[in-house]
N, CA, C and O atoms as a Tinker XYZ file with bonds, in Angstrom:
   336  protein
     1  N      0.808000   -1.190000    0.000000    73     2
     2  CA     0.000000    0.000000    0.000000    64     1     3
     3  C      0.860000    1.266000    0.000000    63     2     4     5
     4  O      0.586000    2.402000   -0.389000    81     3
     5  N      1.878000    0.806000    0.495000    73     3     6
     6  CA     2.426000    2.661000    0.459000    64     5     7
     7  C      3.599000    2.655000   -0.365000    63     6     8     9
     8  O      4.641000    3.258000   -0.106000    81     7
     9  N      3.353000    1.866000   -1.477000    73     7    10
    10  CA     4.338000    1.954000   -2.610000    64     9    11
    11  C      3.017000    2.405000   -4.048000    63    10    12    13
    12  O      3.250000    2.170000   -5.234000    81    11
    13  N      1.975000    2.927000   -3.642000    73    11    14
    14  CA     0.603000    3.024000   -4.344000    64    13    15
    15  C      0.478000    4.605000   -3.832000    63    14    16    17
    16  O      0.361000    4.999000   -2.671000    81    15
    17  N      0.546000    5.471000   -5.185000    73    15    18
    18  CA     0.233000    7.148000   -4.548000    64    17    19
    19  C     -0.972000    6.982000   -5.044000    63    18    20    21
    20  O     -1.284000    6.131000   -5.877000    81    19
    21  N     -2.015000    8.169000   -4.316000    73    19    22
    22  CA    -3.215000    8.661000   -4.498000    64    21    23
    23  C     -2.970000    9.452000   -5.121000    63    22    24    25
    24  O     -1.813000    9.871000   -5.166000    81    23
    25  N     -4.298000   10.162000   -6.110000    73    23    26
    26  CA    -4.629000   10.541000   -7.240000    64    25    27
    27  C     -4.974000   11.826000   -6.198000    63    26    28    29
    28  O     -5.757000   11.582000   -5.280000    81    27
    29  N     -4.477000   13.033000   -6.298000    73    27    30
    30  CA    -4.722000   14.257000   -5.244000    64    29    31
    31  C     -5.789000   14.931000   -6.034000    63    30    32    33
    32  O     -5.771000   15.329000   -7.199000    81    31
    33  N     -6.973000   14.976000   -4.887000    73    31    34
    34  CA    -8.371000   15.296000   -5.675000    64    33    35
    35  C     -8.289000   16.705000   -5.024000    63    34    36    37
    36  O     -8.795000   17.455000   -5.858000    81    35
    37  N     -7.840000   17.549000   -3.776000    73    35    38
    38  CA    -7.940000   18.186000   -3.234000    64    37    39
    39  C     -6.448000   18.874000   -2.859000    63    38    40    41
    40  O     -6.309000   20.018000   -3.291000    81    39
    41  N     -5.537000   18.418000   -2.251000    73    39    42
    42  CA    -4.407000   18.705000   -1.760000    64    41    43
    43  C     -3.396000   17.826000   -2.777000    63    42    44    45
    44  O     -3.389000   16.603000   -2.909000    81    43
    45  N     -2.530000   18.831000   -3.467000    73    43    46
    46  CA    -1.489000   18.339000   -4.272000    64    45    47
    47  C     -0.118000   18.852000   -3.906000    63    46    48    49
    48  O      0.859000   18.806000   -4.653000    81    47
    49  N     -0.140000   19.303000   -2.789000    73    47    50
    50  CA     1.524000   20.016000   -2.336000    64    49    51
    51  C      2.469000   18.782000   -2.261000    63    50    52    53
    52  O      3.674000   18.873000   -2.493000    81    51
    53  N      1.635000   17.230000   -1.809000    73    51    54
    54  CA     3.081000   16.302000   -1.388000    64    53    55
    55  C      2.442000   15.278000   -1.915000    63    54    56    57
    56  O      1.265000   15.639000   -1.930000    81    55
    57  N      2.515000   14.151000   -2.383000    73    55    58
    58  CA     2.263000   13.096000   -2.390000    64    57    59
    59  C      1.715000   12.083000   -1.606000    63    58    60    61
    60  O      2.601000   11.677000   -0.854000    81    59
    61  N      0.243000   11.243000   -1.357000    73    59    62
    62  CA     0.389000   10.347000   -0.319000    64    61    63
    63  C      0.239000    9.243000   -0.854000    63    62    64    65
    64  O      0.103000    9.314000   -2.076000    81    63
    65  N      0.195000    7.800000   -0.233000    73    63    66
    66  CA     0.081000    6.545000   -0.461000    64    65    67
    67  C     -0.751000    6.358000   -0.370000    63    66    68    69
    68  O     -1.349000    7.410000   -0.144000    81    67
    69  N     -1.715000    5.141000   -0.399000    73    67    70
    70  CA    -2.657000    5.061000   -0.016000    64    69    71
    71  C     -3.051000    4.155000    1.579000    63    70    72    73
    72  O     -4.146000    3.952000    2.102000    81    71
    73  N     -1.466000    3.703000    2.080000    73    71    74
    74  CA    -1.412000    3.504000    3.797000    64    73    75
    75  C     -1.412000    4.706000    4.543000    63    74    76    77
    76  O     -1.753000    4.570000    5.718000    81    75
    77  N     -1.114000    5.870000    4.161000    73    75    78
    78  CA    -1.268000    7.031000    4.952000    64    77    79
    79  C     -2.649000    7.412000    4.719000    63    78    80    81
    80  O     -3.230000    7.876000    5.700000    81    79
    81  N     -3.430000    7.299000    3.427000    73    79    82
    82  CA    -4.580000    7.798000    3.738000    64    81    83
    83  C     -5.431000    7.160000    4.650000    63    82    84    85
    84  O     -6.118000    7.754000    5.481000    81    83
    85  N     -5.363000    5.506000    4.431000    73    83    86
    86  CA    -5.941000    4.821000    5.018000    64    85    87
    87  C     -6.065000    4.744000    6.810000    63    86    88    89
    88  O     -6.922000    4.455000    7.645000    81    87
    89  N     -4.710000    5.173000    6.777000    73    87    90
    90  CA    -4.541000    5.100000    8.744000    64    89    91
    91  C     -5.302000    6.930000    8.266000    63    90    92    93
    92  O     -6.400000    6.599000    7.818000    81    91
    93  N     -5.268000    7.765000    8.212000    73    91    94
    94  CA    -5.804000    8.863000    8.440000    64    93    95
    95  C     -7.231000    8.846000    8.218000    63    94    96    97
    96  O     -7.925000    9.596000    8.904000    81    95
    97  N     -7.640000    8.272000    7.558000    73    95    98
    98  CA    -9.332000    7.925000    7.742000    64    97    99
    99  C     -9.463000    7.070000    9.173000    63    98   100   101
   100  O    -10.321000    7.433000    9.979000    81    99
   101  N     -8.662000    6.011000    9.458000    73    99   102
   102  CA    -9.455000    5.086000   10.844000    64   101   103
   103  C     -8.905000    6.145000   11.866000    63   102   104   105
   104  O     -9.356000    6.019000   13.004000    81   103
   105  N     -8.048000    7.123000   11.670000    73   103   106
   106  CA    -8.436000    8.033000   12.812000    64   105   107
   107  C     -9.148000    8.240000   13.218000    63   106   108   109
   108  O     -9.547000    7.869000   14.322000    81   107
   109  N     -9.867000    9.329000   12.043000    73   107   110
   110  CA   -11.010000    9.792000   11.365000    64   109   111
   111  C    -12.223000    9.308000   12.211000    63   110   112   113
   112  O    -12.884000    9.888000   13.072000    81   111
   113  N    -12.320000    7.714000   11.541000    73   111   114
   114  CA   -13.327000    7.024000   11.582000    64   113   115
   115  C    -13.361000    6.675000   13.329000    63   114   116   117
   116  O    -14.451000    6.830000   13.879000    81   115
   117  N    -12.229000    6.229000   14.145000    73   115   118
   118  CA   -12.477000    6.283000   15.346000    64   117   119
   119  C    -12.832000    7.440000   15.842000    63   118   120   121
   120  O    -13.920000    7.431000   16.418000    81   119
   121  N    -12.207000    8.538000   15.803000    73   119   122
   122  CA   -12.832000    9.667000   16.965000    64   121   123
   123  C    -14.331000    9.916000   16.570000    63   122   124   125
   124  O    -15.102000   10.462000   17.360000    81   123
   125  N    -14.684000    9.534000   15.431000    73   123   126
   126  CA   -16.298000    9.858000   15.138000    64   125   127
   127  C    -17.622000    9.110000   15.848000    63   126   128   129
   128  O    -18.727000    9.372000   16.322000    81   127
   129  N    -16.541000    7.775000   15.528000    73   127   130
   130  CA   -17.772000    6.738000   16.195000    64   129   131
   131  C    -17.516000    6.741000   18.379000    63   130   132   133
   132  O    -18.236000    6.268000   19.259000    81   131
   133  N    -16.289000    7.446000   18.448000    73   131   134
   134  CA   -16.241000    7.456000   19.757000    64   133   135
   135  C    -17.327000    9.104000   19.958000    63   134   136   137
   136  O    -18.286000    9.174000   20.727000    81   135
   137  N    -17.029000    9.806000   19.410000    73   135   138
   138  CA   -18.065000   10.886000   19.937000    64   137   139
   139  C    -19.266000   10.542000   19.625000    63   138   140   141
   140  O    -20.050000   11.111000   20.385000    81   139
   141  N    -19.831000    9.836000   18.816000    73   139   142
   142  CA   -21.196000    9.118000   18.348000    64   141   143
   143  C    -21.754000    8.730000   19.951000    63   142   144   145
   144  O    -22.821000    9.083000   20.453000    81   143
   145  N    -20.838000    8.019000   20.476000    73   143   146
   146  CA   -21.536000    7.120000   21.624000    64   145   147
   147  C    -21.287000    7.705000   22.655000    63   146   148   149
   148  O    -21.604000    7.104000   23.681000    81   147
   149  N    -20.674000    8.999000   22.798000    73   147   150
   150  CA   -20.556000    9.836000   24.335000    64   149   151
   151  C    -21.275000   11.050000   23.789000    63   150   152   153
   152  O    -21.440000   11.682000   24.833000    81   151
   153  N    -21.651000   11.566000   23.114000    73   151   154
   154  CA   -22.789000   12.808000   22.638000    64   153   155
   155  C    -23.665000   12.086000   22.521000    63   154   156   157
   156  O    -24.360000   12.206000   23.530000    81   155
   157  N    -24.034000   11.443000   21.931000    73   155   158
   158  CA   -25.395000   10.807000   21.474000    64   157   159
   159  C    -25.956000    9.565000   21.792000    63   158   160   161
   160  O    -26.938000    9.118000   21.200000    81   159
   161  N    -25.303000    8.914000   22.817000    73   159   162
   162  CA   -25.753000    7.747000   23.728000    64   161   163
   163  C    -25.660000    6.501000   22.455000    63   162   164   165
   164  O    -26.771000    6.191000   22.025000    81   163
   165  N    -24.837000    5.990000   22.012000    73   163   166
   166  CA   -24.685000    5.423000   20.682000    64   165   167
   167  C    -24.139000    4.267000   21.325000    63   166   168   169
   168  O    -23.795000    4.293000   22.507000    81   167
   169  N    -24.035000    3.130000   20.507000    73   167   170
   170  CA   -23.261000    1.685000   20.997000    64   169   171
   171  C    -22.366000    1.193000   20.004000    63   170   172   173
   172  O    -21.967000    0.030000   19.928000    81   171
   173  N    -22.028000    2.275000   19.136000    73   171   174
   174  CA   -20.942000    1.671000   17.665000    64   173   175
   175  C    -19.481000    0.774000   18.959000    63   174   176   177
   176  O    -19.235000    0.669000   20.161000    81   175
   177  N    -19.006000    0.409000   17.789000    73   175   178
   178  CA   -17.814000    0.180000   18.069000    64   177   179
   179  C    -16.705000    0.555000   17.527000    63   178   180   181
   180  O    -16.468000    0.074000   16.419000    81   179
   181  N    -15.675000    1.531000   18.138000    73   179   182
   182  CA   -14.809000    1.934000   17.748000    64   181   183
   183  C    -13.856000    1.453000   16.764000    63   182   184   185
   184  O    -13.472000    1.960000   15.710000    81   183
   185  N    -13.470000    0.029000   17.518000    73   183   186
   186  CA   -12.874000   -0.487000   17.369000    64   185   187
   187  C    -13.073000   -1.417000   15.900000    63   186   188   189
   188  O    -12.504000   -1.284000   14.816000    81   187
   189  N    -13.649000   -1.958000   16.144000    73   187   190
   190  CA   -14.316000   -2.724000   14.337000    64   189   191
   191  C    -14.552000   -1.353000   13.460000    63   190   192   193
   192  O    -14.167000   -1.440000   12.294000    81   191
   193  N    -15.030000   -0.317000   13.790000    73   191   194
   194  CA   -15.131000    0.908000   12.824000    64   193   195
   195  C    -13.855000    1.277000   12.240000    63   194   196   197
   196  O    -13.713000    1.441000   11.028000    81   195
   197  N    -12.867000    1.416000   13.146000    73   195   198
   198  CA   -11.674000    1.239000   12.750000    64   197   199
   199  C    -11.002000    0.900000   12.091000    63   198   200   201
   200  O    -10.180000    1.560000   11.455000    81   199
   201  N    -11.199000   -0.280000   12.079000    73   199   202
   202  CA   -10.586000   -1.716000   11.687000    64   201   203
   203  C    -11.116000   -2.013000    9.691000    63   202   204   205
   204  O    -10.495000   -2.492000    8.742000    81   203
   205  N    -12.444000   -1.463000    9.828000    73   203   206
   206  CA   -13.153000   -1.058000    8.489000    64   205   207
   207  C    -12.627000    0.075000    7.488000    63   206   208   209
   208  O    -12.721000    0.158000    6.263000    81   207
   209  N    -11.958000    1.039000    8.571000    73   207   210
   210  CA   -11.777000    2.269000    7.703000    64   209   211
   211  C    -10.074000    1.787000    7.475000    63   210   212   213
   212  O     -9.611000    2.215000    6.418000    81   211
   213  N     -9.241000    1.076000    8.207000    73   211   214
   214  CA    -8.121000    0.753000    7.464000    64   213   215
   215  C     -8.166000    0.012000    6.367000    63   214   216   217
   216  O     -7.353000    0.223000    5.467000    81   215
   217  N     -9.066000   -0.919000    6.268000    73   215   218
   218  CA    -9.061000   -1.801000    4.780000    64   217   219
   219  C    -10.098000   -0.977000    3.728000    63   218   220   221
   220  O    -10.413000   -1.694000    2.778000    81   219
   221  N    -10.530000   -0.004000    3.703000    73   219   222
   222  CA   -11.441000    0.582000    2.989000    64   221   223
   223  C    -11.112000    1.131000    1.374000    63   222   224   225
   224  O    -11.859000    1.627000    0.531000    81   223
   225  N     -9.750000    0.827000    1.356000    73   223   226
   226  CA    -9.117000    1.139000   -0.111000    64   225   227
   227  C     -8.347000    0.021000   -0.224000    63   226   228   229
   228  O     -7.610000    0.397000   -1.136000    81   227
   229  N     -7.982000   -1.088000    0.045000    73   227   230
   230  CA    -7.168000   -2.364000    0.215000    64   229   231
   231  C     -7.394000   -3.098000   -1.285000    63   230   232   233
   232  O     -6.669000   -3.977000   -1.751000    81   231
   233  N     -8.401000   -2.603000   -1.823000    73   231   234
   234  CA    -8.846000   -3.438000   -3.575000    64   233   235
   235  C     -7.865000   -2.387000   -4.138000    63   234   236   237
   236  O     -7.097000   -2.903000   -4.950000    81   235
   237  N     -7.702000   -1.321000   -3.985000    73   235   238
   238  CA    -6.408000   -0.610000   -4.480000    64   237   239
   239  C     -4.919000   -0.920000   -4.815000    63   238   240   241
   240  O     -4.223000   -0.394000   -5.684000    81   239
   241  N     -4.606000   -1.848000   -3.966000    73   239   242
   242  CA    -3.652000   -2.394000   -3.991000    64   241   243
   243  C     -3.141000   -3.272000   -5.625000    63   242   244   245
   244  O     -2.011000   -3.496000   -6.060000    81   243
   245  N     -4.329000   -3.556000   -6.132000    73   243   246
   246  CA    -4.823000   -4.694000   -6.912000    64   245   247
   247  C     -5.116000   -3.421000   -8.019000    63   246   248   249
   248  O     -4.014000   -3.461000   -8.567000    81   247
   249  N     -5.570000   -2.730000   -8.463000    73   247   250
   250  CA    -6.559000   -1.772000   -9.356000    64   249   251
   251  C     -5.807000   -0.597000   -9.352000    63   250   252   253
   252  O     -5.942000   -0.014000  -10.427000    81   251
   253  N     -4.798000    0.199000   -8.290000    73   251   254
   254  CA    -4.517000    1.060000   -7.624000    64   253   255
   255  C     -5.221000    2.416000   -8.002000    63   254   256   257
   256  O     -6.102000    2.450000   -8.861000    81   255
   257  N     -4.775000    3.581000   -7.293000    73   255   258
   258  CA    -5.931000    4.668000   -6.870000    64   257   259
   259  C     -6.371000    5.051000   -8.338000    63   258   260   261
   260  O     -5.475000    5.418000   -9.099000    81   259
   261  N     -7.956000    4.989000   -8.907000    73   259   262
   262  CA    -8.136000    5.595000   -9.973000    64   261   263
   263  C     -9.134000    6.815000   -9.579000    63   262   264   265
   264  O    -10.183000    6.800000   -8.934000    81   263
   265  N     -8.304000    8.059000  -10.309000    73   263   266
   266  CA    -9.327000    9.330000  -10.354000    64   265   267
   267  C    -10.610000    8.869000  -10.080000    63   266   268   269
   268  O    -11.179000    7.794000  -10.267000    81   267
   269  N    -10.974000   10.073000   -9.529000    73   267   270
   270  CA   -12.322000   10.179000   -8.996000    64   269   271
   271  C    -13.419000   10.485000  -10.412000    63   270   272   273
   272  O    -14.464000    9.835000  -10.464000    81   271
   273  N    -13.172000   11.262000  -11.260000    73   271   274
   274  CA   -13.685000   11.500000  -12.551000    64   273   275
   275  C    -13.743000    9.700000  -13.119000    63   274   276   277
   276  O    -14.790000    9.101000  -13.363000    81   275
   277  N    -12.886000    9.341000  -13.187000    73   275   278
   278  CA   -12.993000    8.369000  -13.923000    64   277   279
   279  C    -14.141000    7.258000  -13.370000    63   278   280   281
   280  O    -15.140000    6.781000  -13.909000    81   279
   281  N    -13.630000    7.104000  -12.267000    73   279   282
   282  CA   -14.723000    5.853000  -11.359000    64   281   283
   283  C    -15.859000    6.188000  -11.189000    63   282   284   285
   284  O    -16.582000    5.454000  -10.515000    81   283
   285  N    -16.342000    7.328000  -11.712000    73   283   286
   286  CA   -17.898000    7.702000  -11.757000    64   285   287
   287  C    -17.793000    8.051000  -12.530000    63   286   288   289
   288  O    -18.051000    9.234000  -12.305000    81   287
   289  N    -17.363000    7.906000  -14.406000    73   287   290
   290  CA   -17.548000    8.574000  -15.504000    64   289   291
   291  C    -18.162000    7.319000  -16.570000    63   290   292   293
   292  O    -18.609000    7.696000  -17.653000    81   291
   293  N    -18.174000    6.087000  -16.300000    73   291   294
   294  CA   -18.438000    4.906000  -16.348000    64   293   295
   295  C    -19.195000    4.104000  -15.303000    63   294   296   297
   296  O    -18.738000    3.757000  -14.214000    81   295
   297  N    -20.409000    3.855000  -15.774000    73   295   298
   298  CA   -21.578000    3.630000  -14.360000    64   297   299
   299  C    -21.134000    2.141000  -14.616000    63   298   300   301
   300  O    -21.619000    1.608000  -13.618000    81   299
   301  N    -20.568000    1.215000  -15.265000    73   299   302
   302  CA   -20.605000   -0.371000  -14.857000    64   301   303
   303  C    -19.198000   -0.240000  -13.618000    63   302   304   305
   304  O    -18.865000   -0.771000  -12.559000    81   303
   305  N    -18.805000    0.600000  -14.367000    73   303   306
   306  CA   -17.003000    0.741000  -13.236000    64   305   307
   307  C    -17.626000    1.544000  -11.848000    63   306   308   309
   308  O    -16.978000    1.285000  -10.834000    81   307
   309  N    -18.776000    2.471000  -11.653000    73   307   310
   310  CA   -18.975000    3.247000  -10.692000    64   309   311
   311  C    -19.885000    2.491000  -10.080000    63   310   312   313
   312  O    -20.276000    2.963000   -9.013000    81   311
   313  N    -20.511000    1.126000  -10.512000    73   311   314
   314  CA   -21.517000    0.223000   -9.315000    64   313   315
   315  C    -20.584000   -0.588000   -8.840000    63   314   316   317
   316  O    -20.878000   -1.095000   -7.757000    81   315
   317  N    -19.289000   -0.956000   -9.405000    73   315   318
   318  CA   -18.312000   -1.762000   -8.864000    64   317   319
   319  C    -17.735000   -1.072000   -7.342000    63   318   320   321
   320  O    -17.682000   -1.516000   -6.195000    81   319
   321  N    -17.371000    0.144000   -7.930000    73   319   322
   322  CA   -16.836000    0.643000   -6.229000    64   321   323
   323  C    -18.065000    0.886000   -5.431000    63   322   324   325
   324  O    -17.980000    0.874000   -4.203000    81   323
   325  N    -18.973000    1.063000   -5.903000    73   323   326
   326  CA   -20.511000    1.224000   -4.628000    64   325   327
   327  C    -20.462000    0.241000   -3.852000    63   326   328   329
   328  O    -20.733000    0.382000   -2.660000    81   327
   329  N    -19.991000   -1.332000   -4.547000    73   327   330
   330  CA   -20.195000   -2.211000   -3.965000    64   329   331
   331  C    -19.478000   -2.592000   -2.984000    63   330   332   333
   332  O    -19.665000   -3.711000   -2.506000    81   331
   333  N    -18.286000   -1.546000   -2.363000    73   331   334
   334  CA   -17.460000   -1.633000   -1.632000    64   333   335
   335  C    -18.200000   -1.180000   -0.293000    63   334   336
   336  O    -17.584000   -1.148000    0.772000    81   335
């Protein structure tokens, strides 16, 4: 994974992989589902939420990062990633 750069849809100053994005989403994805369940009386689990948002680009590895234009510019290729 972190021999795989992302396609910079937003921020293009540096380059990332797609293991840095990935741990920066289950950050993400933990502090959300932890404030979910102490604001809002919630029962997620952090931890499996987590655990979801690190493998959440892992078919990348295999396909690696394709533009965002592209993967929704082609609806048989754009129900494939839905199905993720």
């Amino acid at each position: 994974m972190k021999l795989i750069n992302r396609w910079p849809l937003m921020r293009n100053v540096r380059t990332e992989n797609i293991s840095e994005h990935n741990l920066q989403v289950a950050f993400v994805a933990h502090a959300l589902a932890c404030i979910k369940n102490r604001k809002f009386n919630d029962q997620l689990n952090p931890e499996r939420i987590t655990l979801l948002a690190m493998y959440h680009a892992a078919s990348e590895v295999i396909t690696g990062d394709l533009p965002t234009p592209i993967k929704y510019h082609n609806p048989q290729i754009a129900n494939e990633y839905k199905k993720n």
